[in-house]
N, C-alpha and C positions, 0 to 999 in steps of 0.2 A: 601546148608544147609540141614544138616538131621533133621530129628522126628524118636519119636520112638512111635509104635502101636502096641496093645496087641490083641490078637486074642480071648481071652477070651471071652466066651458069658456072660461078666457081664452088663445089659441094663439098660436103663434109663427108668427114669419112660416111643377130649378132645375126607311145604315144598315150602314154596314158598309165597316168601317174597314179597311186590310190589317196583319195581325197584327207585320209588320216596323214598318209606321208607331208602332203603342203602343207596341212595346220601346225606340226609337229618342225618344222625348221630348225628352232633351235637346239632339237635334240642332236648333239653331235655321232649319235649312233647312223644317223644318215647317209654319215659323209665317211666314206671310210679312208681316204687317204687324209684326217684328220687326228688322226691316233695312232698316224707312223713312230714306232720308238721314240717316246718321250723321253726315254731314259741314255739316248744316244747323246754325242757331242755335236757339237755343228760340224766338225770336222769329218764325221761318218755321212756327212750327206754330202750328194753333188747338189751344182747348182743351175739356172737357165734362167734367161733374162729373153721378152717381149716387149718389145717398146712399139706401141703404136702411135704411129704419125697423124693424128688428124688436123681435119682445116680450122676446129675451133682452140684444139690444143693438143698435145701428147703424151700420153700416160704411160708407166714403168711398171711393169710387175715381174717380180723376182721368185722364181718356182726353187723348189727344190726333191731331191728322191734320195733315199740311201744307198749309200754308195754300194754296199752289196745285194739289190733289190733286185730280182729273177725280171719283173716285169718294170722297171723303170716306168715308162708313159701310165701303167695303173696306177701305180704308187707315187707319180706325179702329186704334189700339194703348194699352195700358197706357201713361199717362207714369211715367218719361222715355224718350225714345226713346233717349237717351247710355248707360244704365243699368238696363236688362231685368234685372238682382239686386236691385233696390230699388225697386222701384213704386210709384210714388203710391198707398198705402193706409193706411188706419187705421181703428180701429175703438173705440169707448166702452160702458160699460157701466153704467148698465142699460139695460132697453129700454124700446122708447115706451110698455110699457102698462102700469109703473110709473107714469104720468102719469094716467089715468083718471078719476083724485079731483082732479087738479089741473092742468087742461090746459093753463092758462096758463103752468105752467113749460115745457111740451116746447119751447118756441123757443128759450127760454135752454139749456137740457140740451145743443143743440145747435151752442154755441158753441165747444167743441174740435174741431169735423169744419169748421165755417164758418173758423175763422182756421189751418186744416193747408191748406184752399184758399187761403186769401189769402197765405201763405207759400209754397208749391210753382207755382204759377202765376205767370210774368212777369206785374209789375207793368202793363204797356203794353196786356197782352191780359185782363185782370180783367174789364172790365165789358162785352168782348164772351164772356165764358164762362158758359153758360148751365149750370143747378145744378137737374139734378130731385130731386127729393125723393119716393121712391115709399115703400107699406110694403104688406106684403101681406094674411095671411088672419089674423093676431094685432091688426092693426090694423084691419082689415074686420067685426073678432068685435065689439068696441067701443060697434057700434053708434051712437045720436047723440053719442057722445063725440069719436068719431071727426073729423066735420069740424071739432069745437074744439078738436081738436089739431092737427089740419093750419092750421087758423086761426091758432095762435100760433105755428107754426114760421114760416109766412108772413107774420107781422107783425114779429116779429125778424129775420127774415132780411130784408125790404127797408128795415127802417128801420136796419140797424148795416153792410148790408153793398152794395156796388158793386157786384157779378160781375149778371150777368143772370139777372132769377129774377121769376116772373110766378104767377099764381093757378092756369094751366095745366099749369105744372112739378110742380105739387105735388098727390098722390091719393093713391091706390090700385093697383095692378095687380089683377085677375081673377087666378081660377086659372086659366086657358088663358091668358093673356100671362105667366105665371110660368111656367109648364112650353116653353112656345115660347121665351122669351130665354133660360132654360137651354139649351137644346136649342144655339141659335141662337149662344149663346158656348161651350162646348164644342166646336162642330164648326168654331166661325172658329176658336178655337185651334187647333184639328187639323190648321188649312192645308186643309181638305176643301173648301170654295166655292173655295178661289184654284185647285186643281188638280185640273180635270174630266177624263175621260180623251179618249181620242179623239173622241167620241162628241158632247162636248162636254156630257156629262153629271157629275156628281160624285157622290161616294158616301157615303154620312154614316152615321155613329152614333147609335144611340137612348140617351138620357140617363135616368137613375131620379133624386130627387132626393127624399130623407126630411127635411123639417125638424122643429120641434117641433110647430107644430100641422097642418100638410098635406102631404102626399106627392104627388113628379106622377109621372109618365110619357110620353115624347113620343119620336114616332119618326115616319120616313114608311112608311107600309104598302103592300103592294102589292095593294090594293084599289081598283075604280073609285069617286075620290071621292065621285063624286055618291051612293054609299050611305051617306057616313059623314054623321053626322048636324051638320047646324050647328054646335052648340054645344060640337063634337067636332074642331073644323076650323082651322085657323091656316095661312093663304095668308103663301108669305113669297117674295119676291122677291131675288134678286141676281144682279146686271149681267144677264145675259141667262137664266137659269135659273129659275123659279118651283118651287117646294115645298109642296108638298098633305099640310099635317102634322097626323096626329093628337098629340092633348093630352090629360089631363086629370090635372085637380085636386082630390085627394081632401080636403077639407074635415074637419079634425076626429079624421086617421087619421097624422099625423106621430108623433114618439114619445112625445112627453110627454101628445098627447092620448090617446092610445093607451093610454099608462099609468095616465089617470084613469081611462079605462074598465075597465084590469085591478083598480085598487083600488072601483070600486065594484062589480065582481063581486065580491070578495074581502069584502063586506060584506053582501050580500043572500043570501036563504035563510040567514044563520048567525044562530042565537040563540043570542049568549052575549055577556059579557063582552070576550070577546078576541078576533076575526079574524082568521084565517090566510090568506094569500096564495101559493100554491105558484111566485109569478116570482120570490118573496124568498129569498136564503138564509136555511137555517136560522141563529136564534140573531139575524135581526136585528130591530129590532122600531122603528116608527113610527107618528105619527098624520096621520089625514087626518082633513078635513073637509068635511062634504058641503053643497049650498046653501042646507039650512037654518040651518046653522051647529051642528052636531052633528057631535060627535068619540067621534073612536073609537081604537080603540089595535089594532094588526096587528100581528102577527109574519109572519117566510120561512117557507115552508114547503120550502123551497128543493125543490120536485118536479117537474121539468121536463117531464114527461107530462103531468100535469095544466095548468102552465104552456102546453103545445105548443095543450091542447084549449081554452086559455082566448082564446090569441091568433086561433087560427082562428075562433072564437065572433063576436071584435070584428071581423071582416073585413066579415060580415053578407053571409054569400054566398045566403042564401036570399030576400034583398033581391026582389021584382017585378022584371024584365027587359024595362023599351017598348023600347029598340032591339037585337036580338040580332047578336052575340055578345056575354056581359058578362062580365067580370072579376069585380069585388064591389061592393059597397052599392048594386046595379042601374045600374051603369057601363059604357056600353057599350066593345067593344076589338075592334078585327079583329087577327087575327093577327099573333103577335110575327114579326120580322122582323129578320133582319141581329144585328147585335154591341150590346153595351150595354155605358154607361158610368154608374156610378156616383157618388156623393158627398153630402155632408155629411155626417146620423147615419150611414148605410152606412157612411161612411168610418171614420170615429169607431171604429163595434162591428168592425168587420171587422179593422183593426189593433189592438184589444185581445185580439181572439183568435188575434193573430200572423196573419194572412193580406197578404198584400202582392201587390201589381198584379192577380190574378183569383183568383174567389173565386167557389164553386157553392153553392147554399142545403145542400146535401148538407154541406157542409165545415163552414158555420155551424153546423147542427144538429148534428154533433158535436163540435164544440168548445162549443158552449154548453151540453150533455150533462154532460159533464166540468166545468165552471165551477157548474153548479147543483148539483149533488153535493156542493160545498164548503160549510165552516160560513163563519157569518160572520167570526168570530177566523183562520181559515183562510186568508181573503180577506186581511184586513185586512196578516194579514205576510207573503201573499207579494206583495200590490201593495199594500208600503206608502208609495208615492209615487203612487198615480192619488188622486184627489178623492174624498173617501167617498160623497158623495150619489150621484157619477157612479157607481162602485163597486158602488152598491147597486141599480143599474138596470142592468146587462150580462145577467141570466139573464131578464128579460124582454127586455130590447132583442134578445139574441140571438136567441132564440123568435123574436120580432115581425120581425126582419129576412129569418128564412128563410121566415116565414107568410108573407107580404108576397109575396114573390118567386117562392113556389110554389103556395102557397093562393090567394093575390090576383090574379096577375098572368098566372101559368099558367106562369112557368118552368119546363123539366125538371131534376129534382133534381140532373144535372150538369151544366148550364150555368153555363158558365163566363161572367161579369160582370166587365171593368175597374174598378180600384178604386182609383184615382187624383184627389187632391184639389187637384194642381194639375197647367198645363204648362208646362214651362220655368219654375218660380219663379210662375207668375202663376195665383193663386187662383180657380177655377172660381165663377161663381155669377151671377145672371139680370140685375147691371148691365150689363154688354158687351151682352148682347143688345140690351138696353133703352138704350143709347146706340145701338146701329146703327138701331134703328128709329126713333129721335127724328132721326137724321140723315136717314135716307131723308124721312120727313113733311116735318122744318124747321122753325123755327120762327121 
C-alpha cells in the first residue's frame, strides 16, 4: 500500500509533584477549582472561551469562574461546574492550514466551534464572554498568509456572532507562551498553586509537550535566574507566589516535522530509483515529495539502529552553543530538575507500545526495538484497527520519542516520565493556561 508525504515545512500547532498525588488522579480533592459552588446557578458564573487553531484541527474549550470570585484566574475551571464528565469541549477537523490557498474561508470553517459556544453558554451572559482565538507554530509557518487568516476568522466572527471578540483576542502565541500555559495548566490541574506547603511555597511539575510541528519543555530550575537568558524566561505570578520559569520551543522538531526530516534523509546520498527509509517497516512503501515538486517512491527499511542514528542526527546536537548549558539545535537548558509530566504525541506512542502512567526512554527503546523488527503485513494484522498512516509512523515516532528525551533533553535512560493525557476527565493542553493569563491582564 502507498501514502503520499509532503516535504513542506507546513507544522502543526504544551517541579515536583508527590508520587501519591499522580496515582490518586481521580480523587477530585486535587483539583480545587473543581468544587466551585455546586450549588450556584449557571447564571452566577462568568464565562471565557479558547479556541485553538491548529494545522491538524481546532479545538474549543469553554472556562468558566463565579461571578463573585475575589481571584477569578484561581477559581478559573473547565465548564460546567454541575458536570466535570462532560466539559465544554469540542473539537473539528481539518486544520487551519488547509486554508492557506484560501483564507477567506477560515472564518466560515469555524462556524461549529462559534455556535457549540452560543449553545453551552447562558444566553444572558454571551456577549459578556470574551472568545480568544490563538494558533501556534503551524500557523506562525504560514507566514503573510497568516494575518489573512486571522483576518477572516475576525470578520466572521464579529459580524455572525454577539459573545465578546475584538482584533486583540485573535493571533498567535510564541513558543515560550506555549510551553508556559502548558506548563501553567497541568500544574493548576495538579491542585499544585492552590496547595503551598508550610512554607508557603508550592511545588510543580515540569511538562514535555510533542506536537506536530514543535516540542516544548518547561519547568522551574533551580538556578539563579538572572543567568537564564531572556528569551528563556517566563515570569508567572499567582496570588502571592511568583515563578521564574524556564521554556522553550523547539520549532520544526514536533513529530511530523521531524518525520519530514527523516524522509528527506532517506533521499539524499541514495542514487537510485527507489529509497529506503530504515524508520519504515519492511515491505511498506510510499511517496513524498519534496519543494521542488519531485517524487520519489521509498520503501521501510524497517532497521531501527539505523533509524536510532537517523533521529539523533535530526536533534542537531552539534548546533553553536551562545548560552551554555544546551540541549540541542543550540538551545539553551539549565539542569533538569524535579518530576515531569508528559502529553500529546508522547502520549499517543507511549500507549501504542502498552506503557501507561510512567514510562523511561529505556522502555520506549525497547519496545520500539521489537515493533521495527515487524514486516509491514505483520503490522497490519496485529493492529488491525489502529489507522494505517498513524501505523506506519510508530518505528520512527518511537526512535524520535526516546531521542528526544535522552539525546535532546539529557534524560537518564531510566527516568521515569508521567504519561498522562488527562486529569479527572479534563484534557491537558496550553488553553487553561492561556485563559488564566488573559484573566490576570483583563481585558
Amino acid at each position: 500500500m502507498k501514502y503520499t508525504y509532503c516535504l513542506l515545512a507546513v507544522a502543526c500547532l504544551l517541579h515536583i509533584l508527590p508520587i501519591s498525588a499522580v496515582n490518586n488522579l481521580d480523587n477530585n480533592n486535587n483539583i480545587n477549582a473543581l468544587n466551585l459552588g455546586k450549588n450556584k446557578d449557571k447564571d452566577d458564573y462568568e464565562y471565557g472561551v479558547v479556541i485553538d487553531l491548529g494545522t491538524s484541527g481546532s479545538r474549543c474549550s469553554i472556562f468558566s469562574w463565579p461571578t463573585d470570585s475575589e481571584y477569578p484566574y484561581a477559581d478559573v475551571a473547565f465548564a460546567p461546574f454541575d458536570d466535570p464528565e462532560n466539559p465544554y469541549y469540542d473539537n473539528i477537523a481539518p486544520g487551519i492550514a488547509t486554508f492557506q490557498d484560501n483564507p477567506v474561508a477560515a472564518g466560515p470553517y469555524l462556524k461549529p466551534l462559534f455556535d457549540f459556544v452560543v449553545d453551552k453558554v447562558p444566553e444572558k451572559k454571551i456577549q459578556t464572554t470574551p472568545v480568544f482565538i490563538k494558533g501556534t507554530a503551524g500557523l506562525r509557518s504560514l507566514g503573510p498568509v497568516c494575518q489573512k487568516i486571522l483576518d477572516s476568522v475576525f470578520d466572521y466572527a464579529s459580524e455572525n456572532y454577539s459573545f465578546l471578540i475584538n482584533q486583540s483576542f485573535i493571533g498567535t502565541v510564541s513558543g515560550l507562551e506555549e510551553g508556559a500555559y502548558g506548563w501553567i495548566s497541568a500544574n493548576k490541574l495538579l491542585g499544585n498553586f492552590d496547595n503551598p506547603n508550610s512554607g508557603g511555597k508550592s511545588t510543580t511539575m515540569g511538562t514535555l509537550d510533542m506536537g506536530h510541528g514543535s516540542t516544548q519543555i518547561t519547568f522551574v530550575p533551580q538556578v539563579n535566574v538572572s543567568t537564564i537568558p531572556y528569551d528563556y524566561l517566563f515570569n508567572f505570578s499567582y496570588k502571592n507566589e511568583t515563578f521564574a520559569v524556564y521554556t522553550h520551543s523547539f520549532s520544526g522538531f514536533g513529530k511530523t516535522q521531524a518525520l519530514y526530516a527523516a524522509n528527506a534523509t532517506a533521499i539524499l546520498g541514495q542514487n537510485s530509483s527507489e529509497y529506503m527509509n530504515p524508520c519504515m517497516l519492511e515491505g511498506y512503501t510510499y511517496n513524498i515529495t519534496d519543494d521542488a515538486g519531485n517524487q520519489y517512491e521509498v520503501v521501510g527499511g524497517g532497521d531501527w539502529i539505523k533509524c536510532k542514528s537517523i533521529t539523533y542526527d535530526i536533534l542537531n546536537k552539534t548546533a553553536p552553543c551562545p548560552y551554555k548549558p544546551c540541549s540541542f539545535d543550540g538551545a539553551y537548558q539549565p539542569p533538569l530538575v524535579g518530576e515531569f509530566w508528559t502529553i500529546s504525541n508522547f502520549i499517543d506512542i507511549a500507549e501504542f507500545f502498552g506503557h501507561e502512567k510512567e514510562v523511561t526512554p529505556e522502555d520506549i527503546f525497547a519496545s520500539v526495538g521489537k515493533y521495527c523488527t515487524m514486516t509491514w503485513d505483520e503490522a497490519l494484522k496485529k493492529y488491525s484497527d489502529e489507522d494505517q498512516e498513524e501505523l506506519a509512523t510508530y518505528c520512527f515516532g518511537g526512535n524520535y520519542f526516546a531521542s528526544l528525551l535522552g539525546n535532546g533533553y539529557g534524560f537518564p535512560a531510566d527516568f521515569e516520565i508521567h504519561i498522562h493525557n488527562r486529569i479527572n476527565n479534563y484534557h491537558i493542553s496550553w488553553a487553561l493556561g492561556e485563559m488564566i493569563v488573559e484573566l490576570q491582564r483583563g481585558w
